[in-house]
MARDO-379285 format. One line per 10 residues: their letters; for each residue x, y negated, z negated of N, C-alpha, C. Coordinates in Angstrom, 3 decimals. Layout:
<atoms>
a> X:Y:Z:X:Y:Z:X:Y:Z | ... .
</atoms>
This chain:
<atoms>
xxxxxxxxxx> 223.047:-135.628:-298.363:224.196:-134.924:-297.809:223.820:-133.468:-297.531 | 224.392:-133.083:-296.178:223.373:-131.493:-296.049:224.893:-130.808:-296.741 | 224.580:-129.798:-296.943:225.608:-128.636:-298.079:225.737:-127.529:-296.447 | 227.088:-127.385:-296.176:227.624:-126.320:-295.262:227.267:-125.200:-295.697 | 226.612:-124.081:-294.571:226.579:-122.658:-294.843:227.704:-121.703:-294.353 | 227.490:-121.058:-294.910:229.026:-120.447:-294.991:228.445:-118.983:-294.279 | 229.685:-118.729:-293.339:229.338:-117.253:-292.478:229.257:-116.194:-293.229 | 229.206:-115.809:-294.392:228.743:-114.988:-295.247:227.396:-115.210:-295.349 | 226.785:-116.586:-296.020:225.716:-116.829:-295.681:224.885:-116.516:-294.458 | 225.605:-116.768:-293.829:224.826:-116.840:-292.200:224.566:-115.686:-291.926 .
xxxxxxxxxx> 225.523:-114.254:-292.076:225.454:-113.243:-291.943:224.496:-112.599:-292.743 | 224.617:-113.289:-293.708:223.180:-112.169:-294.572:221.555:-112.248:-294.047 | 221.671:-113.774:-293.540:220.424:-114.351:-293.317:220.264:-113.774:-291.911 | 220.880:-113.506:-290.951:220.822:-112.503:-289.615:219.982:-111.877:-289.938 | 220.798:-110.734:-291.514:220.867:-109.484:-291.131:219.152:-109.425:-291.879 | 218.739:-109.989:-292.866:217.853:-110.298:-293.019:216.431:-110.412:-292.229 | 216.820:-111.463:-291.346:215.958:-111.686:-290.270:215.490:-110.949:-289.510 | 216.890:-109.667:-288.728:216.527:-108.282:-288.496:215.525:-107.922:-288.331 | 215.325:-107.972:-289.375:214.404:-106.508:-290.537:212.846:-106.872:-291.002 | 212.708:-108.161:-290.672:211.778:-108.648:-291.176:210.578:-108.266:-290.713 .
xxxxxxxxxx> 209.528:-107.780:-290.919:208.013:-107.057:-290.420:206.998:-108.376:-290.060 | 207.109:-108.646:-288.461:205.912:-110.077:-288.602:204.546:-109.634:-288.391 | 204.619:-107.627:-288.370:203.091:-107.652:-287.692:202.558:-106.684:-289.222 | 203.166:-106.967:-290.431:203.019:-106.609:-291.668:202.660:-107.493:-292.674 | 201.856:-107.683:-293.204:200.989:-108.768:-293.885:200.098:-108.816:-295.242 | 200.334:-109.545:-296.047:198.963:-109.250:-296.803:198.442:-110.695:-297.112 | 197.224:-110.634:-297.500:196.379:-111.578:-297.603:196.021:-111.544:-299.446 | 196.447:-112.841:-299.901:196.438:-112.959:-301.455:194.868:-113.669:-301.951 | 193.806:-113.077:-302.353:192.448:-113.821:-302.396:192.451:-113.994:-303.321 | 192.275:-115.126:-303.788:191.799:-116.248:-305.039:192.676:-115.470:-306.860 .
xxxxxxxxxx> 193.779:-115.006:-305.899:194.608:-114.235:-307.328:194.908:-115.705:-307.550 | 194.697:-116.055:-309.304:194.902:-117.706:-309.668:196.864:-117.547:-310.596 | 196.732:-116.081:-311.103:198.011:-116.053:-312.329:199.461:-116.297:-311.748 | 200.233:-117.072:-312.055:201.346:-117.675:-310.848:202.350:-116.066:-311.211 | 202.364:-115.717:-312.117:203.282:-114.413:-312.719:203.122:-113.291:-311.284 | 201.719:-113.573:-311.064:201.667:-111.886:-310.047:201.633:-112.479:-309.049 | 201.568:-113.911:-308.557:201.744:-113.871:-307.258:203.302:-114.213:-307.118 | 203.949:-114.996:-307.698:205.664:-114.870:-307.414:205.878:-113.558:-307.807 | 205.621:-112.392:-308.317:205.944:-111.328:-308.100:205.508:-110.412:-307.057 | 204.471:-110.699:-306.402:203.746:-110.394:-304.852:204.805:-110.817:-303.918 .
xxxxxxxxxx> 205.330:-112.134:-303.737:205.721:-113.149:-302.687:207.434:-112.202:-303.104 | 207.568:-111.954:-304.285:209.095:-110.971:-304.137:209.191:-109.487:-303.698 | 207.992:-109.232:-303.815:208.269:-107.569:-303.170:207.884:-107.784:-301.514 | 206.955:-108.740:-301.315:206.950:-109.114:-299.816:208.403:-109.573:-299.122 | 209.446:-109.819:-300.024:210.434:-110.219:-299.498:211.427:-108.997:-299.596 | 211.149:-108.515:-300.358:212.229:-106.970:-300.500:211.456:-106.361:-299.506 | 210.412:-105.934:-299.114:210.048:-104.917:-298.044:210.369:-105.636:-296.660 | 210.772:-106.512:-296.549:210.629:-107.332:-295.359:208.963:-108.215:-294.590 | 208.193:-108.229:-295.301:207.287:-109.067:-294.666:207.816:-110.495:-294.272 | 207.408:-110.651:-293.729:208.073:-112.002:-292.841:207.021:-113.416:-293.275 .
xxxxxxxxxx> 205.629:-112.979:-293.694:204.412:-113.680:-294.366:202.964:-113.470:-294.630 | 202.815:-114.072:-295.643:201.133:-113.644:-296.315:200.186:-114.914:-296.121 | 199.066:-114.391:-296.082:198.228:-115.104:-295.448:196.910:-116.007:-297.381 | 197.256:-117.247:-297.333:196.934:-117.386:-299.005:194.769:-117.522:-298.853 | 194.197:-116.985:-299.201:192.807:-117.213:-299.298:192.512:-117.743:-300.607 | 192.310:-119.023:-300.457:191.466:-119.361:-302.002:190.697:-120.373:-301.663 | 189.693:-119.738:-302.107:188.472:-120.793:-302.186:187.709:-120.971:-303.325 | 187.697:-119.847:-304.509:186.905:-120.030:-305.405:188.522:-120.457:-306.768 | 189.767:-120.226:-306.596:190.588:-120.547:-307.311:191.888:-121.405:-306.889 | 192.624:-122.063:-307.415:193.310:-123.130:-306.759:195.116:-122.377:-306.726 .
xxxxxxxxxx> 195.378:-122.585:-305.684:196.976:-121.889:-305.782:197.663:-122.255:-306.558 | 198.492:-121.340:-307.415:198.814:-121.316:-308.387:200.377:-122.290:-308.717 | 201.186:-122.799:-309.074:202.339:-123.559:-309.240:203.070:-122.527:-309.957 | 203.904:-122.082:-308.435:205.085:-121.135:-308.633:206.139:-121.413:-309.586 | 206.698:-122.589:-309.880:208.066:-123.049:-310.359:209.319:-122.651:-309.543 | 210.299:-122.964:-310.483:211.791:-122.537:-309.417:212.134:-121.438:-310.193 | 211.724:-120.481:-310.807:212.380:-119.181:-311.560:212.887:-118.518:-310.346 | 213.741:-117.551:-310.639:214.209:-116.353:-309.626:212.696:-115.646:-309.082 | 212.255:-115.146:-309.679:211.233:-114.323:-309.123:209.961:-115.806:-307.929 | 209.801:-117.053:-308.520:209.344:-117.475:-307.789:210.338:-118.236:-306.474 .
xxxxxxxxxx> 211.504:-118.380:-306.515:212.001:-118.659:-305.344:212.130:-117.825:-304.474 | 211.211:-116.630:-304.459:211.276:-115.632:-303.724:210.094:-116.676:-302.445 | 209.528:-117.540:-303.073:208.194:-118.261:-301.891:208.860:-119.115:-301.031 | 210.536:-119.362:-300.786:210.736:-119.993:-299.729:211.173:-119.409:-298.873 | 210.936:-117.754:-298.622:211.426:-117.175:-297.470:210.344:-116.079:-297.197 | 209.227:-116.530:-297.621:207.912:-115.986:-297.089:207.118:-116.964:-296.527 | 207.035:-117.047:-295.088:205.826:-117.919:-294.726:204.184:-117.575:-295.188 | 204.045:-118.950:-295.537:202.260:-118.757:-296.372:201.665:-119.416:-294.876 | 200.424:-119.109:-294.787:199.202:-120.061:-294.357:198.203:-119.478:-294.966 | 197.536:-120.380:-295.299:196.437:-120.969:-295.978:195.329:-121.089:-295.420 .
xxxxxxxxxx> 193.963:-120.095:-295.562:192.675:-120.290:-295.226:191.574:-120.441:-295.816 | 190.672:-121.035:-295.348:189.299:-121.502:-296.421:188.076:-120.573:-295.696 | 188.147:-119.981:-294.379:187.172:-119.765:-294.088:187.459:-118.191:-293.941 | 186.547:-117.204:-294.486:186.782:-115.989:-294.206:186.934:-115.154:-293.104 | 185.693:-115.433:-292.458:185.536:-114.801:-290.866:186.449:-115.698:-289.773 | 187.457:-116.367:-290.155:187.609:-116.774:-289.216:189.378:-116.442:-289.550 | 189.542:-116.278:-290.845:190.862:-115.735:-290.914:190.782:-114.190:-290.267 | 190.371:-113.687:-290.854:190.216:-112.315:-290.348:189.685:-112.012:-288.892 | 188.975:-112.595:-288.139:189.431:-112.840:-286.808:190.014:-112.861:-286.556 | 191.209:-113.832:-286.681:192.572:-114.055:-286.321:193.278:-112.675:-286.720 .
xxxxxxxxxx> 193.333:-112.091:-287.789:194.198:-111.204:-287.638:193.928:-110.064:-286.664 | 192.628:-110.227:-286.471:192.085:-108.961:-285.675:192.525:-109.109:-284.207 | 192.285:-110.218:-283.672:192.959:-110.548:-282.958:194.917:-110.798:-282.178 | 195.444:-110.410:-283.473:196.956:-109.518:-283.970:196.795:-108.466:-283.501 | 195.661:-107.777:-282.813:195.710:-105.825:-283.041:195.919:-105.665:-284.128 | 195.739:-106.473:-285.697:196.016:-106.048:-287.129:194.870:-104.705:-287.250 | 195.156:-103.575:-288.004:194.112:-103.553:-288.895:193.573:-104.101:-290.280 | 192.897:-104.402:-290.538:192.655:-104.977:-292.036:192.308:-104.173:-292.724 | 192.764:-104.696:-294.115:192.169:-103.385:-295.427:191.684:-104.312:-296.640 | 191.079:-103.987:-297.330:191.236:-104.018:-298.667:191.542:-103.167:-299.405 .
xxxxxxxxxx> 192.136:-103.120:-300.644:191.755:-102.846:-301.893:190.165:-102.472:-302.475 | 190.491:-101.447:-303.481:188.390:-100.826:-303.443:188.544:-99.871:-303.691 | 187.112:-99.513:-304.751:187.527:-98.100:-305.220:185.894:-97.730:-305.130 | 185.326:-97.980:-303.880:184.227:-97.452:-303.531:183.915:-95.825:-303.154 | 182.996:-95.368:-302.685:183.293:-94.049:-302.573:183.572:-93.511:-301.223 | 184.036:-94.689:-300.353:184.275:-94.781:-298.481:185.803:-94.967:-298.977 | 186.534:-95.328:-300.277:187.677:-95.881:-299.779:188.822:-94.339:-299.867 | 190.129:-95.033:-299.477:191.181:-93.778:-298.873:192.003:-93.829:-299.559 | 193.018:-92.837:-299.888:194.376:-93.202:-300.262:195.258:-93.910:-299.346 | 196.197:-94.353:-300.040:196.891:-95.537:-299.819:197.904:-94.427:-298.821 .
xxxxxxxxxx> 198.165:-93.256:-299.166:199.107:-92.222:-297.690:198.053:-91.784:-296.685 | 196.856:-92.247:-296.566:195.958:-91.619:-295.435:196.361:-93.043:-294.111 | 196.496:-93.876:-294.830:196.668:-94.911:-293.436:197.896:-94.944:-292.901 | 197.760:-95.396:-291.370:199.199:-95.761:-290.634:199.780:-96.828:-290.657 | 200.571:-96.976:-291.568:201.217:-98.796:-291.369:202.078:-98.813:-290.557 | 202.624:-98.253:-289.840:203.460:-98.391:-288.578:202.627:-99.162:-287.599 | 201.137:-99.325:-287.511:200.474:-99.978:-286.927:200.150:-101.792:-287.392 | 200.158:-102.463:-286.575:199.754:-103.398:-287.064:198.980:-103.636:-288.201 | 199.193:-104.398:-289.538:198.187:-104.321:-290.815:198.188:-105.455:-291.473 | 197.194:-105.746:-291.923:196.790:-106.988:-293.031:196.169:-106.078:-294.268 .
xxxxxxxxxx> 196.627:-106.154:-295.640:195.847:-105.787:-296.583:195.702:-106.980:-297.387 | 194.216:-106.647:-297.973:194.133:-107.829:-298.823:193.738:-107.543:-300.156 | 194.890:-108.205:-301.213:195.017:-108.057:-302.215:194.056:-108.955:-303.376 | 193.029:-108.616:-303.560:192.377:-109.467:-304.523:192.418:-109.491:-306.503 | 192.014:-110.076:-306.818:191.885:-110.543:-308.550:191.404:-109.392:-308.532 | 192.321:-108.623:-309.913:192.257:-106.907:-309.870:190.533:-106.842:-311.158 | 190.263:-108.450:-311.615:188.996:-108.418:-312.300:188.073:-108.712:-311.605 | 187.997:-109.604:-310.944:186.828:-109.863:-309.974:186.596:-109.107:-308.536 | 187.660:-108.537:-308.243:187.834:-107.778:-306.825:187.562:-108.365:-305.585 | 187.595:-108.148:-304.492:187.585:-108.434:-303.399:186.141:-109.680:-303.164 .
xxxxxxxxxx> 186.703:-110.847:-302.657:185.729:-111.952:-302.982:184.366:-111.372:-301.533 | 183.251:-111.685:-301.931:182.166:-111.224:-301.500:182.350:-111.081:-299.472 | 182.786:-112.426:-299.008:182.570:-112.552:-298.128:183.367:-112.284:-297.429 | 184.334:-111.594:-298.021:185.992:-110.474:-296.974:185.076:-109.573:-297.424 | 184.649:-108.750:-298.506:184.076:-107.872:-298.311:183.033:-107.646:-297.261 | 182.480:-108.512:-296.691:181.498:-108.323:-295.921:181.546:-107.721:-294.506 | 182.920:-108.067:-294.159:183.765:-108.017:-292.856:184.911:-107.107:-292.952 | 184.804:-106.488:-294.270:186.287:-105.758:-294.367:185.689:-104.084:-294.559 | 185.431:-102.880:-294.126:185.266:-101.698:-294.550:186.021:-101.315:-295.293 | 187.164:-100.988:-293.953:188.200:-99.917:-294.717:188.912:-100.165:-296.183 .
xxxxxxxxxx> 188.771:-99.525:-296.886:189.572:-99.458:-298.227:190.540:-98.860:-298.430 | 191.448:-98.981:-299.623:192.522:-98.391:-300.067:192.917:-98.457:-301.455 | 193.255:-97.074:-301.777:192.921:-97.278:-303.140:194.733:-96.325:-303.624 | 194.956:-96.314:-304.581:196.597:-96.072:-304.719:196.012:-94.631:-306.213 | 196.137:-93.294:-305.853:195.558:-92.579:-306.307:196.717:-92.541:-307.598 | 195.625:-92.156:-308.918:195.905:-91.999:-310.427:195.535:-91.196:-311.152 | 196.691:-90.837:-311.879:196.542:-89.562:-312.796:196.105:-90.095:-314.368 | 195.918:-91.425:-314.784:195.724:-91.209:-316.133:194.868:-91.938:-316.420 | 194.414:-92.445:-317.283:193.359:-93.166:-318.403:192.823:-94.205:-317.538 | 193.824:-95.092:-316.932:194.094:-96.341:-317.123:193.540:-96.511:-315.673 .
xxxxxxxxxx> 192.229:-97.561:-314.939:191.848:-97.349:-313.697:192.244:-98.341:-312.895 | 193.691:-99.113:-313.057:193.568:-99.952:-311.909:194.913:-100.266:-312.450 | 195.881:-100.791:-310.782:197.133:-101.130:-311.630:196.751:-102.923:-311.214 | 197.764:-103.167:-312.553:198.260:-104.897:-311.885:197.856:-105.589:-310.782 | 197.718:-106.219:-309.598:197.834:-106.922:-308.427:199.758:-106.498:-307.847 | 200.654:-107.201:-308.664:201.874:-107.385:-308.190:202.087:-105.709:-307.848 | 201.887:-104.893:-308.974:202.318:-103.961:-308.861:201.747:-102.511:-308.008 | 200.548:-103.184:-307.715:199.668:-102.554:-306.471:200.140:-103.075:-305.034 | 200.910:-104.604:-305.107:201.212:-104.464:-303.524:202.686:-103.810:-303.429 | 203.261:-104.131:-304.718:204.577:-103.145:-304.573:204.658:-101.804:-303.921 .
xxxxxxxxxx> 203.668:-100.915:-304.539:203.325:-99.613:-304.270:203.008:-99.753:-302.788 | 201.797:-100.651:-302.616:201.302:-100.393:-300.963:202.338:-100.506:-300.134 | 203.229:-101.526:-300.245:204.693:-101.874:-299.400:205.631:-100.771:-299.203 | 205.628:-100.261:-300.323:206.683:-98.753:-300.543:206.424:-98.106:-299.421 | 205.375:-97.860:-299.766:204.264:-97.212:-298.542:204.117:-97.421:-297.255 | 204.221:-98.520:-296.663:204.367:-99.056:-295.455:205.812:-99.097:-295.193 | 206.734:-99.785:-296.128:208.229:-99.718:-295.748:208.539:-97.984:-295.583 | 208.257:-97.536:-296.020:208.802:-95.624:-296.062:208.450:-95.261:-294.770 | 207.393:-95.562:-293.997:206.461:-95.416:-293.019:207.172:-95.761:-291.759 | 207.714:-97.651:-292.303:208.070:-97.964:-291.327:209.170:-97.225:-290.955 .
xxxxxxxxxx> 210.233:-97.257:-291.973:211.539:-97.020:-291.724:211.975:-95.444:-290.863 | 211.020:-94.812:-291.475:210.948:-93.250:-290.727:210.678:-93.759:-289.132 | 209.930:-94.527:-288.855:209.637:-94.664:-287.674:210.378:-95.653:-286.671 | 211.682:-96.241:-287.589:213.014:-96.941:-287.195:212.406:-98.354:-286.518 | 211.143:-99.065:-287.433:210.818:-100.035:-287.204:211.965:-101.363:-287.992 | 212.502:-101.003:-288.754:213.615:-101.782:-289.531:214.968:-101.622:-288.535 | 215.311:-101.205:-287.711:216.559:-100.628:-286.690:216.241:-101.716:-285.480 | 215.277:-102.384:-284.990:215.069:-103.506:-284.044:213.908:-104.561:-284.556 | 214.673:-105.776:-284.193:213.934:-106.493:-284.643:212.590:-106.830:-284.467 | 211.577:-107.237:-284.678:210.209:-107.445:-284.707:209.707:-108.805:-283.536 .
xxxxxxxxxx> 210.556:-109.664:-284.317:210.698:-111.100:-283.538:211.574:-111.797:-282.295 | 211.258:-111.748:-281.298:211.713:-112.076:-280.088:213.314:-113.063:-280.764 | 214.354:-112.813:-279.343:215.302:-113.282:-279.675:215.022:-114.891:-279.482 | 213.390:-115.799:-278.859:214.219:-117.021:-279.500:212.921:-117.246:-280.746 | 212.223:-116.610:-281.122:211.627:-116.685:-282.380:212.717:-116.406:-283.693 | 213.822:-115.486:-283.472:215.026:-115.180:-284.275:215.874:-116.846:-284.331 | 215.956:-117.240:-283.155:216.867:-118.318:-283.167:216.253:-119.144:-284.006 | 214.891:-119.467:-283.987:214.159:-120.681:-284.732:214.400:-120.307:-285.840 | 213.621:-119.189:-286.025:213.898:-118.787:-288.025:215.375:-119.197:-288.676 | 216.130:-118.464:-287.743:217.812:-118.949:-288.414:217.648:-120.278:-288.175 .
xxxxxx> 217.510:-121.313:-287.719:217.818:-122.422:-287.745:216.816:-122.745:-288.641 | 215.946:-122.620:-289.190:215.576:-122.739:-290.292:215.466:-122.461:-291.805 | 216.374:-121.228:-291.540:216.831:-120.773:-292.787:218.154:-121.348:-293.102 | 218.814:-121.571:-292.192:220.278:-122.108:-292.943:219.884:-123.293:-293.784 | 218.929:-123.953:-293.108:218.945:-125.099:-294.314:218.299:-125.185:-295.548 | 217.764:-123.950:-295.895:217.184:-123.708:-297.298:217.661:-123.412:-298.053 .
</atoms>
């Protein structure tokens, strides 16, 4: 039996849709802990990303559950890649720029870049770091500058920050004020969101 949505519903999910960033992105590499990535897949949904791109090849995606923080993964589109150079092609091919994460001595603060521009960052296992072969193809870095002891934050709480960052960016630049997605790419999404 399908369950009626209700124009309250409908209205939120519009207004939602709005706002949503499709040329804003991050790429989740072989993070395995389900805790930081349903908490990734929820701040991607509070900033408006529209979807993340999942890389795992050396770890297996993780089993979100139905908690609040993980039902944040049915209103983020995932795709899923195995091959490095060929994901990142593709985004390049977006006009994305790509980033990583990196605390090499080339990398930038996280306010030196333009996210008003097309972007993919990719968020890797804050122990193992950026898997060899995105590194190979990826320069630019970004690093989220720190005042104390402690040299690296979380995963979840590093894309939080980067998003802040890009949403603040965007919004100054009244990228949240028109929508991103063509009016019948809008139509599809709503017709696909009402029934979730």
């Amino acid at each position: 039996m399908t369950r009626e949505i209700t124009d309250k519903r409908k209205a939120r999910i519009d207004a939602v849709l709005a706002k949503r960033q499709k040329d804003l992105t991050l790429v989740i590499d072989n993070i395995w802990d389900p805790h930081n990535v349903s908490a990734v897949l929820r701040s991607c949904d509070a900033f408006g990303v529209a979807g993340v791109h999942l890389y795992y090849t050396t770890s297996q995606w993780p089993d979100l559950g139905k908690k609040s923080s993980a039902s944040a993964k049915k209103w983020i589109n995932r795709t899923r890649h195995l091959d490095a150079s060929t994901m990142v092609a593709g985004l390049r091919d977006q006009g994305m720029q790509v980033l990583r994460t990196g605390f090499s001595e080339t990398a930038r603060p996280v306010m030196d870049f333009d996210f008003t521009r097309p972007t993919a960052i990719i968020l890797s296992n804050e122990h193992r770091g950026t898997s060899p072969e995105l590194a190979e193809l990826i320069s630019d870095e970004i690093y989220i500058p720190m005042y104390g002891m402690v040299q690296s934050f979380n995963v979840s709480v590093a894309a939080a920050i980067i998003l802040s960052q890009a949403s603040s960016q965007r919004a100054q630049a009244g990228m949240y004020d028109t929508p991103s997605f063509s009016a019948e790419e809008l139509e599809q999404l709503k017709a696909e969101w009402y029934t979730r």
